[in-house]
Structures are given as structure tokens and as C-alpha cells.
C-alpha positions as CSV (number, residue, x, y, z in Angstrom):
1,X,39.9,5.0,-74.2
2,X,42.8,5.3,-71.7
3,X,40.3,6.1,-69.0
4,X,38.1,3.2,-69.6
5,X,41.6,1.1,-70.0
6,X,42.5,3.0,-66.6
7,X,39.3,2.0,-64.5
8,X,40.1,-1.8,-65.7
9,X,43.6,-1.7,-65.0
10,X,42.7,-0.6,-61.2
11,X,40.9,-3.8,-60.7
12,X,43.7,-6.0,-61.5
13,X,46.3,-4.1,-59.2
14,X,43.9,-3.6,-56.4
15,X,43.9,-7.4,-55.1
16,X,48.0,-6.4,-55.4
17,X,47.7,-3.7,-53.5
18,X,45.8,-5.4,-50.9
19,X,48.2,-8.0,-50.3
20,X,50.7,-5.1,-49.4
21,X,48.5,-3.4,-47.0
22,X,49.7,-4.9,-43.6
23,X,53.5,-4.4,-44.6
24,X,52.1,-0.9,-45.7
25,X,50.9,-0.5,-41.9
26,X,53.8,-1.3,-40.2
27,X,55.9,1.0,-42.6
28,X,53.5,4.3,-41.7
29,X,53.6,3.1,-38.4
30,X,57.5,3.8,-38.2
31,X,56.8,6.7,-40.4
32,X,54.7,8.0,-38.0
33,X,57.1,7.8,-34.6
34,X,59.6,9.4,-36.9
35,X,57.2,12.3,-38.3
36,X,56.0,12.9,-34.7
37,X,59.3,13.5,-33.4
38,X,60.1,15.7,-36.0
39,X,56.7,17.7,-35.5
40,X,58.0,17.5,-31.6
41,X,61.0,19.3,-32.2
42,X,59.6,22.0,-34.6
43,X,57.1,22.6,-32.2
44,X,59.7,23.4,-29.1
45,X,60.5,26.2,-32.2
46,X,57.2,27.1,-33.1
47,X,53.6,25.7,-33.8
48,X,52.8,27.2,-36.6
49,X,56.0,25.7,-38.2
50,X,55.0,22.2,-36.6
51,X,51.9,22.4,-38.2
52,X,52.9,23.4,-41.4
53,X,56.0,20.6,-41.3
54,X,53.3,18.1,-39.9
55,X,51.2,18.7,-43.1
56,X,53.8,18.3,-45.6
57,X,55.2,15.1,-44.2
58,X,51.7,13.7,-44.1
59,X,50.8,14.7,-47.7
60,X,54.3,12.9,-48.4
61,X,53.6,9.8,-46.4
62,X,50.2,10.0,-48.7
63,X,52.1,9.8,-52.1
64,X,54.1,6.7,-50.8
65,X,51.0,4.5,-51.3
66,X,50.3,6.0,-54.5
67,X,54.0,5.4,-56.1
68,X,53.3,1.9,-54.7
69,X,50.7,1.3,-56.4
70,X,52.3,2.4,-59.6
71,X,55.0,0.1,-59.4
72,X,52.5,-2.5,-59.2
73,X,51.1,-1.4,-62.7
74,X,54.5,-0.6,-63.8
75,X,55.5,-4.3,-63.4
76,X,52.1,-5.4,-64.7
77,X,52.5,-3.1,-67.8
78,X,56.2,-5.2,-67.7
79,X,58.0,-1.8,-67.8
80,X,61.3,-1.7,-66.5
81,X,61.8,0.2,-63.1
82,X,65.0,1.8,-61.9
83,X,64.6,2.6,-58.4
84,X,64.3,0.7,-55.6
85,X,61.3,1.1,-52.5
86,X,63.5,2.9,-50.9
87,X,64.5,5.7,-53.5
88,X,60.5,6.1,-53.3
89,X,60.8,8.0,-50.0
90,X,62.4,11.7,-51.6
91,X,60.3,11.8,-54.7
92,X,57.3,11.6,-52.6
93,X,57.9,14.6,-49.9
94,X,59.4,16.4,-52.9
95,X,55.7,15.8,-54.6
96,X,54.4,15.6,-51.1
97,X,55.3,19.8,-50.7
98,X,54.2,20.3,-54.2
99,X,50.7,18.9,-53.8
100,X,50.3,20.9,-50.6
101,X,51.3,24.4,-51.4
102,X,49.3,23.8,-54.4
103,X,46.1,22.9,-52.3
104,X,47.1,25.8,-49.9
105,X,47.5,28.5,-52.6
106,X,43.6,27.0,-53.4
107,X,42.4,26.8,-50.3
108,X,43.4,30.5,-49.5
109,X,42.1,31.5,-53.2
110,X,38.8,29.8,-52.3
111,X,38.4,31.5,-48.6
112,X,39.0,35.2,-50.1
113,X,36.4,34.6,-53.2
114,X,34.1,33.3,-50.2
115,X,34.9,36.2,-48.3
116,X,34.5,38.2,-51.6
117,X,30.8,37.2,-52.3
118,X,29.6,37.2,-48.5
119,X,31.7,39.5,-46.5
120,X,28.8,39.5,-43.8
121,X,29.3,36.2,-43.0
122,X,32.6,34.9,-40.9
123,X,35.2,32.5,-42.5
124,X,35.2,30.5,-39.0
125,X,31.0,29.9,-39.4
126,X,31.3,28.8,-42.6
127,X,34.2,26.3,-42.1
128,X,32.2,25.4,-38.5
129,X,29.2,24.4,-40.9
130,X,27.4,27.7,-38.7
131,X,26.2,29.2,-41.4
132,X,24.1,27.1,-42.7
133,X,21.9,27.8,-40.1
134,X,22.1,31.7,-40.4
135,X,18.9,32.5,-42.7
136,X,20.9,34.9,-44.5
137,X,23.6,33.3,-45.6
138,X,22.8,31.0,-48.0
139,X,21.3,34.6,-50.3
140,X,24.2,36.3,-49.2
141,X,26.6,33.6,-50.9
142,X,27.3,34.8,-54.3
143,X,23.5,36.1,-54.3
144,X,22.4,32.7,-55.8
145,X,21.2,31.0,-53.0
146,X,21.8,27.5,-52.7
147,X,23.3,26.9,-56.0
148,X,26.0,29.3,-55.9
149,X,27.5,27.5,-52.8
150,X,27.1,24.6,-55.0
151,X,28.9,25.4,-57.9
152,X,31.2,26.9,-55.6
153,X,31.9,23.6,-54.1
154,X,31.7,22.2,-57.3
155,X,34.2,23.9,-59.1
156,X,36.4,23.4,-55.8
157,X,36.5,19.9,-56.3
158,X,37.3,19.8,-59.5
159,X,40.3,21.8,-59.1
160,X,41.6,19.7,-56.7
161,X,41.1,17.2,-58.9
162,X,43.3,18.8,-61.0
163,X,46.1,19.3,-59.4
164,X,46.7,15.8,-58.6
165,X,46.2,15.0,-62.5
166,X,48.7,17.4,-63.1
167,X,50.7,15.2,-60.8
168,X,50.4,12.0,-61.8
169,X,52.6,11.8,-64.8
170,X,55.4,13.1,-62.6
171,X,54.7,11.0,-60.1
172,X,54.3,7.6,-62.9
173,X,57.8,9.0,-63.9
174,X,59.5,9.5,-60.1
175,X,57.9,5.7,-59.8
176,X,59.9,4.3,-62.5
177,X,63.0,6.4,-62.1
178,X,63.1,7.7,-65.5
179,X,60.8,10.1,-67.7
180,X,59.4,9.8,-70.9
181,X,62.1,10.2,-72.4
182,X,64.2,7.8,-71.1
183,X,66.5,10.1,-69.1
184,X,66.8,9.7,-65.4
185,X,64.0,11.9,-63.6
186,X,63.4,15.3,-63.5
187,X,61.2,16.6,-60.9
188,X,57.8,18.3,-62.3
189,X,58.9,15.9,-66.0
190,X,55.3,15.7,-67.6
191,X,53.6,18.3,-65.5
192,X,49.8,18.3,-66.8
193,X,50.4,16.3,-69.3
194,X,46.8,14.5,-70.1
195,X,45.1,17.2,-67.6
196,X,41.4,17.2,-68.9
197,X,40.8,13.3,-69.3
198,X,42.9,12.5,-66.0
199,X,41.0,15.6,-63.9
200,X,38.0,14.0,-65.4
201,X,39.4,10.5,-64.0
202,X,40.1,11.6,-60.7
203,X,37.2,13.1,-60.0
204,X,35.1,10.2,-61.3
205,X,37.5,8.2,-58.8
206,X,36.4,10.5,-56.2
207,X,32.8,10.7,-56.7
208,X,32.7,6.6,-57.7
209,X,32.8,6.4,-53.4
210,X,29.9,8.0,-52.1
211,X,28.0,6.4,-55.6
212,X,28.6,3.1,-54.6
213,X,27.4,3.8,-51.3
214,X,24.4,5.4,-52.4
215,X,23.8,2.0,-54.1
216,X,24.6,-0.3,-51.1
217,X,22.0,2.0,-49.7
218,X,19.7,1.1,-52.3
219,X,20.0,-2.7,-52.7
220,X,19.6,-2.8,-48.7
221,X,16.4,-0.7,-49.1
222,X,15.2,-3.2,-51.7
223,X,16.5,-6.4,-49.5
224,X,14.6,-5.1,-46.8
225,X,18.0,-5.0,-44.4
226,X,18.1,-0.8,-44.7
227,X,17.2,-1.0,-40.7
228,X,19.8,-3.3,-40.1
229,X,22.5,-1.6,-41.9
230,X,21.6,2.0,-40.1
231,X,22.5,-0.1,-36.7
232,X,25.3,-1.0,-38.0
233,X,26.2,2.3,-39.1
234,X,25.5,3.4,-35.4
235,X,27.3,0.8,-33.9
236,X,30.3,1.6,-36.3
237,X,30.3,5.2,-35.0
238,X,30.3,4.6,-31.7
239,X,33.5,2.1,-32.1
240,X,35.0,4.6,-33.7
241,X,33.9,8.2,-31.9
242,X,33.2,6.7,-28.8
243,X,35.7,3.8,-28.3
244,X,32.4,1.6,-27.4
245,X,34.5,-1.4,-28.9
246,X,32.2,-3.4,-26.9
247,X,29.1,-3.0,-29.6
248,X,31.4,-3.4,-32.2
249,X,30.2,-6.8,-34.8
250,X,31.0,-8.6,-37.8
251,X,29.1,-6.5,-39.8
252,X,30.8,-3.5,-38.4
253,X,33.9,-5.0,-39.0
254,X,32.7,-5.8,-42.7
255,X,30.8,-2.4,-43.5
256,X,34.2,-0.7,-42.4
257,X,36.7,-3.3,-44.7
258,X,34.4,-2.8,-47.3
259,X,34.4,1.4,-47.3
260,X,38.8,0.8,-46.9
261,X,38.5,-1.2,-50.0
262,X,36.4,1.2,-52.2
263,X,39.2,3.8,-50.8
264,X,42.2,1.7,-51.7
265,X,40.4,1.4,-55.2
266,X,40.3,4.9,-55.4
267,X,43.8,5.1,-55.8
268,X,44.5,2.7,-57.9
269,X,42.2,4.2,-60.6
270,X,44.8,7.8,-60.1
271,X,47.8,5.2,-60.3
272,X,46.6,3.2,-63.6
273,X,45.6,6.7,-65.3
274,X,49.0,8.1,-64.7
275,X,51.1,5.3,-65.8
276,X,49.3,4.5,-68.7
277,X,49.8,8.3,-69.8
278,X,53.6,8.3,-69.0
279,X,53.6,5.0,-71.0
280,X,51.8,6.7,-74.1
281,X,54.5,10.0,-73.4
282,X,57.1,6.6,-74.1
283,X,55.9,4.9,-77.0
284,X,55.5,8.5,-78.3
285,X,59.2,9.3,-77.8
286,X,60.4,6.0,-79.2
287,X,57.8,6.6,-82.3
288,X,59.8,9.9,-82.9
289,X,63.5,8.8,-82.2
290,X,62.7,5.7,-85.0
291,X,61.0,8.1,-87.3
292,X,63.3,8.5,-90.6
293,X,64.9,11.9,-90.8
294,X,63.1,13.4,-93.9
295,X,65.2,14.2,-96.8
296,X,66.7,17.2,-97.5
297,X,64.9,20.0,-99.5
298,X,66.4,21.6,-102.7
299,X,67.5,25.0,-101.1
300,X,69.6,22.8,-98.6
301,X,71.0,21.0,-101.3
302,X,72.3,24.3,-103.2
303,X,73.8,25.3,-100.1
304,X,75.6,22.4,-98.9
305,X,76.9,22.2,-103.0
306,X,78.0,26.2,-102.9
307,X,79.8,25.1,-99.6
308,X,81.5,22.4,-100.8
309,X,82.7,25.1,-104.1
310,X,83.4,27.0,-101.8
311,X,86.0,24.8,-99.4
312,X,87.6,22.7,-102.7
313,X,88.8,27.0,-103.8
């Protein structure tokens, strides 16, 4: 029920969202002198620690968007917030980091079970995309053929997927500056709370993109304008590849505000799931503090009257 009530809720705080977009741009864009000079200096140190600082800053400057987003359900859900924008910044290369090493530790996991079920085959050709041209890998692989590096991938994905569900309760509660239980917040408060139906949320979120491109593929095949959108397509990669701005349209222009929408509402599905779970954690608490403490059982009573014998000799 609370992912159904999570893909509604997305709809109503993406127009929200949108409005913040421009102030959004300009706020990355200082983000991103700042982040840049910091890479700079790390890298007069060493590159391998630019790159690695580089990549947690920009996983960081990620989460910004997506504890933005939360306060817009948080005030739509009329739930009190605590911290300001700017306390935002913190709690978001804190869960920045987190997300990261997470995905690292995965990403290294994933390479050595590769390496594990097709040690003929090099790591660099497989990330190139090489190897799906070598006639042997693809039996190689597991010894399934094309369906092990499927369910490989498969079972990838949804484990990314689940880290970031793991992280959006956290993330709800570092957005309204308190956890469920109304103390001020802990980092890593809620931690996988909800894991199964939010994994299952974010990866619908995920996959929901490419679906409803497959179906703006579809109604142009049946409108008869499929030819005209695979121009348009072209045109847009050129723009963008080849900086021909020159061949760049309208319909460029609306194909790529279209695909920025479906990717802003991407993350406002993640934002409404995670709020409306640390909510439920809230009403859970409150539910329990209210609850009447239940009365006390005969063997307490005899003690508390031998005490009381005992204390008056």
C-alpha cells in the first residue's frame, strides 16, 4: 500500500521539484567550482586520492537533490522540519560516503565473481563492452551463456537498489532533523528499515525510465512519426557528442526536457517511499509511548507487598 501511496505522492511533489530546478542549477554550479578546486588540490597530492575525493563529493552533491525533495513531501505530509537548507549540506556527504563505499565494496565483489566464473576473459574487455564480441565469452561467463550474464546483471541491479533503500529512511530522517523517535538525528537511524518493498520501489523507479521510453517508442511507431523521432534522436546526439548545436530543434529540445523529467520523477518516487516509511516508524513510536502500561501481574504484586513488610520491620 505504501508503495502505490509512494508512486502517487511523486506526482504531486514533482511539479515542486521542478519549480526548484533552476535555483538547484545555480547552487551545483557553485558546488562544482568549489568541488573542482578541492579535486585540484588533492590532485597536486595524488590522483588516485583526487579521484576517490572527486567521487564522494559528487555522490554527496547527488543526495542534495534527494533531501530536497524530501522536504517537499515532508511539508506536504505537514511534518514539522528542524533543519534548515543549509544544515542539508553534512548529512548528505556523510550519506554521500556511505552510499559510495557501499557501491565500491559491490562493485569490487561483482568484478572478482566475474573474474571467478571467466578467468579467461580480461576485466578491462568486459567493462570496454570487448567481450561481447569474443565468441567465447559469452559460454565462458558462468557457463550459462547469455543468461548467466543476465542474471548476473540482474541481481547487480537489484542490489544497488538496495542499498539506496537501505538509505532512504536515514536520509527521510537527516531531512527532517530528527528520527523516528523524535530525538535529534543519528546518522545510519532506520538503516533498512522497509528494505524488501523500498528495494522493490527503487528498482521499479529505475526500470519505470527505459519502460516509458519503450512506450514513446511504441505510440510513435503506431502515429507513424517513428522516422521522425530517430532524427531527432540523431540530431540530439550530435548536439550533445558532437557540439553540432547548429542541428539542434524544438523537438530536440523537447525529447531532451522530456527524458530530464522522467529522471527528476525518478527521484521523487525514492523520496516519497522513504518519508512515508520514516513517517509510519513515527506514528509507530507515538502508538507505543501512548499505549497504557499493562498492569502488574500477581508475582510482582507479592513482591512489591514482601518489600514493603520488609522496609515497615
Amino acid at each position: 500500500m505504501l508503495i502505490l501511496r509512494s508512486i502517487l505522492l511523486s506526482f504531486v511533489i514533482l511539479i515542486p521539484r521542478l519549480l526548484l530546478v533552476p535555483f538547484l542549477i545555480v547552487a551545483l554550479m557553485l558546488a562544482s567550482v568549489a568541488m573542482g578546486l578541492v579535486v585540484f588540490v588533492f590532485a597536486l597530492i595524488s590522483p588516485i586520492i583526487a579521484m576517490i575525493v572527486g567521487s564522494f563529493l559528487g555522490m554527496a552533491m547527488m543526495m542534495i537533490p534527494m533531501m530536497i525533495g524530501m522536504r517537499l513531501v515532508f511539508t506536504n505530509r505537514r511534518h514539522d522540519i528542524d533543519h534548515s537548507y543549509k544544515q542539508l549540506v553534512l548529512p548528505a556527504a556523510i550519506y554521500g560516503f556511505i552510499e559510495t563505499f557501499l557501491l565500491g565494496i559491490l562493485s569490487v565483489g561483482g568484478a572478482a565473481l566475474v573474474k571467478f566464473a571467466a578467468p579467461e576473459v580480461p576485466l578491462v574487455e568486459l567493462w570496454n563492452g570487448q567481450a561481447a564480441a569474443n565468441d567465447t565469452a559469452p559460454e565462458t561467463l558462468g557457463g550459462l551463456g547469455d543468461a548467466s550474464v543476465i542474471l548476473f546483471a540482474l541481481a547487480f541491479f537489484i542490489a544497488m537498489s538496495a542499498i539506496r533503500a537501505a538509505l532512504l529512511v536515514p536520509l527521510a530522517g537527516a531531512a527532517a532533523g530528527r528520527d523516528g523517535n523524535g530525538q535529534p538525528h543519528t546518522p545510519l537511524a532506520g538503516f533498512g528499515v522497509g528494505l524488501i518493498p523500498l528495494t522493490f520501489l527503487v528498482f521499479l523507479s529505475y526500470a519505470a525510465a527505459p519502460l516509458m521510453g519503450f512506450a514513446v517508442v511504441l505510440v510513435t511507431m503506431l502515429l507513424g512519426q517513428y522516422d521522425a523521432l530517430v532524427v531527432a534522436f540523431q540530431n540530439l546526439g550530435q548536439a550533445l557528442l558532437i557540439n553540432q548545436w547548429k542541428s539542434f530543434s524544438w523537438t530536440d529540445l523537447l525529447i531532451l526536457g522530456c527524458g530530464w523529467v522522467l529522471w527528476t520523477w525518478v527521484f521523487c518516487v525514492q523520496c516519497a517511499g522513504g518519508v512515508l516509511y520514516y513517517l509510519r516508524g513515527c506514528e509507530n513510536f507515538q502508538v507505543q509511548k501512548a499505549s497504557p502500561m499493562p498492569p502488574p501481574t500477581p508475582e510482582l504484586d507479592v513482591r512489591a507487598l514482601r518489600k514493603s513488610r520488609t522496609s515497615t520491620v
